[in-house]
C-alpha positions in Angstrom: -32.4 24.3 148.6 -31.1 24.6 152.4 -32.8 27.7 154.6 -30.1 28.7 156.8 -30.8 29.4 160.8 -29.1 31.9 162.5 -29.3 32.1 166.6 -31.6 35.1 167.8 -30.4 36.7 170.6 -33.6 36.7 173.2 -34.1 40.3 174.2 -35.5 39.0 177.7 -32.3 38.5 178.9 -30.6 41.7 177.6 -29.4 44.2 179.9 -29.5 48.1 179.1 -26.4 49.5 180.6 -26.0 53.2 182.6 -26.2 55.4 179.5 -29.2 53.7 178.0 -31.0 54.3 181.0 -30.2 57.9 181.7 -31.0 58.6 178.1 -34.4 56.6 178.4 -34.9 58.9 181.7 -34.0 62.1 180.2 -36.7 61.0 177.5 -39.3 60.5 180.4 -38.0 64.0 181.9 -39.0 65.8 178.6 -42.1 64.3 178.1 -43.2 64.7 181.5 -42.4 68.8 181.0 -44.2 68.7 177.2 -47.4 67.3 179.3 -46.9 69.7 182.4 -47.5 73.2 180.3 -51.0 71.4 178.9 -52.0 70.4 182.5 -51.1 73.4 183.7 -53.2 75.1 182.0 -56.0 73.0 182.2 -56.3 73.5 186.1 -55.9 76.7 185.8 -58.8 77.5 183.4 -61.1 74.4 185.5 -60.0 77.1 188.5 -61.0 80.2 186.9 -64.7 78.7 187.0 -65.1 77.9 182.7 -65.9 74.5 182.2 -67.6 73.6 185.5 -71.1 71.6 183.9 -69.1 70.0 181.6 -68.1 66.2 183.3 -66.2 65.2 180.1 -63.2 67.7 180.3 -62.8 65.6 183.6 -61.1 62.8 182.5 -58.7 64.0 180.4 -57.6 66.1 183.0 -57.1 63.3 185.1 -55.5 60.7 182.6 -53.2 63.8 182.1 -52.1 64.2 185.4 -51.7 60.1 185.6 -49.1 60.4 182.5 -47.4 63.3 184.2 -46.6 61.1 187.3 -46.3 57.9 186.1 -43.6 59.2 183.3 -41.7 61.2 186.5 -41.8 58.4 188.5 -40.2 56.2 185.6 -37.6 59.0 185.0 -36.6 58.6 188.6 -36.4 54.3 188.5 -34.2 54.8 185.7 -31.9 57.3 187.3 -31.8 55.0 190.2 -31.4 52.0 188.4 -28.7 53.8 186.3 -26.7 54.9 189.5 -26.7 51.1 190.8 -26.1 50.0 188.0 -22.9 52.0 187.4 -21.8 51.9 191.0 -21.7 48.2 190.3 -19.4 48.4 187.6 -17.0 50.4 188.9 -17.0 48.9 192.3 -15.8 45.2 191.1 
């Protein structure tokens, strides 16, 4: 009995073209916005004085506001990376 091989295709090399990207960034986009109403209103009620003894309700707030920006700023790269990326094409 013979086990057959067939190639894999490494995924290290593979490329993600102009509409993968903008649809991996519009993903980031909505994720970012899900995450801002929750932030949001945590700020606001840390403002309004409630919750001021308690240190714990800290970090959440700010590993909240750590995914907000680090999923925005993603969003962008892959906007940008996107545009080059289909400039590139359609300049050659």
């Amino acid at each position: 009995m013979s086990v057959h091989s067939r190639p894999v295709r490494s995924l290290a090399n593979a490329r993600l073209g102009p509409v993968e990207l903008i649809t991996g960034g519009l993903l980031l986009t909505a994720a970012a916005l899900g995450m801002l109403g929750p932030l949001i209103a945590a700020l606001l009620i840390r403002r309004s004085g409630a919750g001021r003894t308690d240190a714990m309700a800290t970090a959440p707030v700010i590993l909240l506001t750590l995914a907000v920006a680090l999923a925005i700023t993603a969003a962008l790269a892959m906007f940008a990376i996107a545009r080059r990326r289909s400039s590139d094409k359609g300049g050659s």
